[in-house]
N, C-alpha and C positions, 0 to 999 in steps of 0.2 A: 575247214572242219577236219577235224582229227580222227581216223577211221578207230576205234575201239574194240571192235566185236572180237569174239575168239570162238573158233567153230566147238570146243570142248565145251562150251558153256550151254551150248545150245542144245536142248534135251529131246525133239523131236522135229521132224523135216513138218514145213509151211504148206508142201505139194510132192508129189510125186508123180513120176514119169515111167508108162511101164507102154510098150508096145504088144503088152498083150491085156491091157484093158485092165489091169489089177491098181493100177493105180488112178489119180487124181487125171491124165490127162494122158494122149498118147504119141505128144508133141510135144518136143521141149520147147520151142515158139508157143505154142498153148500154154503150156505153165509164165513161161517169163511174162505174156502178156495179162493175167491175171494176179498180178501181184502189186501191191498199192505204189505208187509214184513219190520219192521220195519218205520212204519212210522213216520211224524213228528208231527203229531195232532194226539187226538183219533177219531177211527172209532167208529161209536153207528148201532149196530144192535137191529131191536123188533121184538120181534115174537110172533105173535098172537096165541089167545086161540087155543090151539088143545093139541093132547096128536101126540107127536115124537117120534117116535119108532127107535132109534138109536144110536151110538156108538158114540160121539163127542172127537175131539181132537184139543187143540187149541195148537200148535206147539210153541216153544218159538220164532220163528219168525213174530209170530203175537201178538206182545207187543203194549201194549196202545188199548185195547179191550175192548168193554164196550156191553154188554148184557141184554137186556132188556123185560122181558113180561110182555104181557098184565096184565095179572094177575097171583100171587101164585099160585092161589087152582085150575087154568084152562090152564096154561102154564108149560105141560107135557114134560118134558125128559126122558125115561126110556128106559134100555135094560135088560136083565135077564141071561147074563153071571155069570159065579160062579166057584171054584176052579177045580172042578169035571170036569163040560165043558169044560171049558178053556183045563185040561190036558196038561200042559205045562210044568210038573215038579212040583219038591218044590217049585217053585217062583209064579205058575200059579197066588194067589192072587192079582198081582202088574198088570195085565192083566185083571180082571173081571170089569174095572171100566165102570160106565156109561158116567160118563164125566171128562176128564183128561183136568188140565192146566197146561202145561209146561211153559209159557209167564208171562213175569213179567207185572207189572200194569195191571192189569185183574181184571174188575168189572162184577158181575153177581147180577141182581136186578129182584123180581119178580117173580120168577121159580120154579118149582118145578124138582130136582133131582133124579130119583130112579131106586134102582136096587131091580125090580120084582122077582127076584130069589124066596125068602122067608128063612125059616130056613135047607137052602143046604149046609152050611158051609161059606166060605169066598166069600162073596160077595162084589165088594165095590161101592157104588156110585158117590163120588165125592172123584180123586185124584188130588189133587193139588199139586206143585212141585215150582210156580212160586214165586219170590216174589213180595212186596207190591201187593199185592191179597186183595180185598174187594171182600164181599159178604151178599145183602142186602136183607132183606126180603124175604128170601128163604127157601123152604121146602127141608130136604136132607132125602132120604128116603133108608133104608135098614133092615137087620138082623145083621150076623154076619159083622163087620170090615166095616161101610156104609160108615165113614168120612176119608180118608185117609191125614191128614193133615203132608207131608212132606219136604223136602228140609232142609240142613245142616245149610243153612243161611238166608233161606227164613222167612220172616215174612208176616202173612194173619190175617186177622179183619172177625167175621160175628158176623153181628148186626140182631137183632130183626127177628133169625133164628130159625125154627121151625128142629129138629134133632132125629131123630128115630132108636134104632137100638137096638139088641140085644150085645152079646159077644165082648167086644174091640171096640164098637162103633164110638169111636174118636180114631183114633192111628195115629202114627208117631213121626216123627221131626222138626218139624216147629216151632217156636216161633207164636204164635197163642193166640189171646184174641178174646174171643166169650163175648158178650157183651149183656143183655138181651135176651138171645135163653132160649126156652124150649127143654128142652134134657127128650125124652121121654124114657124110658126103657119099653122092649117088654118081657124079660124071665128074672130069674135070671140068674145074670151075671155084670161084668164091664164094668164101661162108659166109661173109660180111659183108653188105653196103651201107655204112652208117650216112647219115646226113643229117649230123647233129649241130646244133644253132650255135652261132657264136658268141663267145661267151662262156657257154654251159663248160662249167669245172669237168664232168663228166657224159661220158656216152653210153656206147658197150661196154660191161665190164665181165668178163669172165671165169671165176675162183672153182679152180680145180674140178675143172671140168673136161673130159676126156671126147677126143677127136678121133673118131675111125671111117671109114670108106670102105663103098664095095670096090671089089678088087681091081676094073674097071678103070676106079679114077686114083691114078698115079701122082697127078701133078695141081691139087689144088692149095688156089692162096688162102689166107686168112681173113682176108678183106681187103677191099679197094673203096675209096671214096666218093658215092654218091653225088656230095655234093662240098662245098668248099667250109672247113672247120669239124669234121668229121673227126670223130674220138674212137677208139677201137681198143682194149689193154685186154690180152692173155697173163694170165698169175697163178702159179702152180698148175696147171694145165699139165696134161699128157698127149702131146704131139705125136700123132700118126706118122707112117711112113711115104703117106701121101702128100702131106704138106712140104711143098717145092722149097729147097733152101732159100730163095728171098724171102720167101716168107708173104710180101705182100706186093700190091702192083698198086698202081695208078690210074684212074678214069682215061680210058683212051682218049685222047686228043684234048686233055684239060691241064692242068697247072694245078690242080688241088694237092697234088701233093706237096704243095707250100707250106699249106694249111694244115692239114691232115695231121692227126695226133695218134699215131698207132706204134702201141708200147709191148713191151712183154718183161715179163721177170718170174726166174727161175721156174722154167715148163722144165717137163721131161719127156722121154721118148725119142722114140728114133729121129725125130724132126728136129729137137730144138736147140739144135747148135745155132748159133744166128752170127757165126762170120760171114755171111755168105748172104744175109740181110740185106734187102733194100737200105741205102745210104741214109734215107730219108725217115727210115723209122729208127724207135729208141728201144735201150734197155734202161728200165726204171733203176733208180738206186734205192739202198734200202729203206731209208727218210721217206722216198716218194711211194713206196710200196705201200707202207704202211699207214697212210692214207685210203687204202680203197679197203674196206672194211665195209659189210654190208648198209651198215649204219650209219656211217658218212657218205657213202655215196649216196642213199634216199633220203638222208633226213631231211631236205630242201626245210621249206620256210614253217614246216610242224613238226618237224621232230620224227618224222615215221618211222616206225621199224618195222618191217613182216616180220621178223625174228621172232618180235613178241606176241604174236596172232596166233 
């Protein structure tokens, strides 16, 4: 199915979300759960300024979901599960999220994500699973593992997204362009653990998107690989003073950097000299650059563009 909807078209919200009772519900779990399964139009939920103190789960039964607050810096999601709490085993980390989308066609605009945890190990804020996934203007806030960007086939967009995180900050498998976000770094550590399928033409892809750190973390990489065929490209990027001239590392005690596809072409900033580059990564030439374009990277097997949303 081809995702169609475009939020301008839609002339009044399905539900509202207000934590002082002004609106339709006072949980954004209450709104999502109230909205028909599979529908044939998108539903538009808004939720007013407050700080939500809860677990959200948008089911893949709730496809064509459109999420809207008032505002970024005053439209709070947040819970503070962590690997430790959770205590669910080795996997707990896939459990610690604040907000999980399992539904394809899923737009979030506005919001701010976070998992309060702080530096308690694996914590994640936003795990997304669905695909054609937008996410606009939004703050994702964590430590360790905050951006869980998953799914084997799934492809997700965040545009002019504010992203914070210590250790592994961005992981998974998703086909995934972040597009104007500041990816902030909190300790030294890696922004990146892709562990994307083989095969897959694309991974991470990053356009013009700027990199800063608290002062703190001197010496972080760009990404290291998860898992073995891992894809990773910076493209006009503004490299911090923080990121370590190789640039990128290696899964301790693995060989994936055989595998591993982590590129950059033409960054700026104090970082992005890359003589000084791990061997094993590349500089795109300009043929290969001009390839990753919003719209060839997602248009997988329907043509999609958030561009046009």
């Amino acid at each position: 199915m081809i995702s169609c909807f475009n939020i301008v078209a839609i002339e009044k919200y399905d539900f509202i979300v207000a934590k002082d009772g002004s609106g339709n519900f006072t949980t954004v779990q209450a709104a999502i759960d109230a909205c028909k399964s599979f529908p044939d139009k998108p539903i538009l939920i808004f939720i007013k300024n407050g700080i939500y103190k809860e677990k959200v789960k948008v089911p893949s039964c709730n496809s064509f979901l459109i999420i809207k607050g008032e505002s970024t810096e005053k439209t709070i999601i947040t819970y503070d599960d962590s690997f430790n709490k959770i205590n669910r085993g080795r996997n707990s980390t896939f459990y610690t999220y604040t907000f999980l989308v399992e539904a394809n066609d899923f737009q979030l605009e506005n919001i701010t994500i976070e998992n309060s945890s702080g530096p308690v190990g694996q914590a994640v804020a936003l795990h997304v699973e669905g695909d054609r996934c937008i996410f606009r203007n939004c703050r994702i806030l964590g430590h360790q593992d905050t951006l869980y960007a998953a799914g084997e086939t799934s492809r997700q967009y965040f545009s002019d997204c504010y992203i914070e995180g210590a250790t592994d900050f961005i992981f998974g498998g998703s086909t995934a362009v972040f597009e104007r976000c500041t990816l902030h770094t909190l300790t030294n550590s890696c922004i990146t653990a892709a562990s994307t399928n083989k095969g897959k033409q694309f991974g991470y892809v990053f356009l013009n998107c700027k990199l800063t750190a608290e002062k703190v973390a001197t010496t972080a990489h760009l990404g290291r690989p998860w898992r073995d065929f891992a894809k990773v490209v910076f493209i006009h990027c503004e490299l911090g003073i923080h990121i370590a001239p190789a640039g990128w590392m290696n899964w301790d005690k693995t060989q994936r950097d055989k595998t591993a596809f982590f590129a950059e072409y033409e960054n700026t900033g104090a970082s992005s000299v890359t003589s000084s580059r791990v061997s094993w990564s590349k500089i795109l030439t300009d043929k290969e650059a001009k390839e990753y374009t919003v719209e060839n990277i997602l248009k997988g097997y329907d043509g999609w563009n958030p561009q046009k949303q």
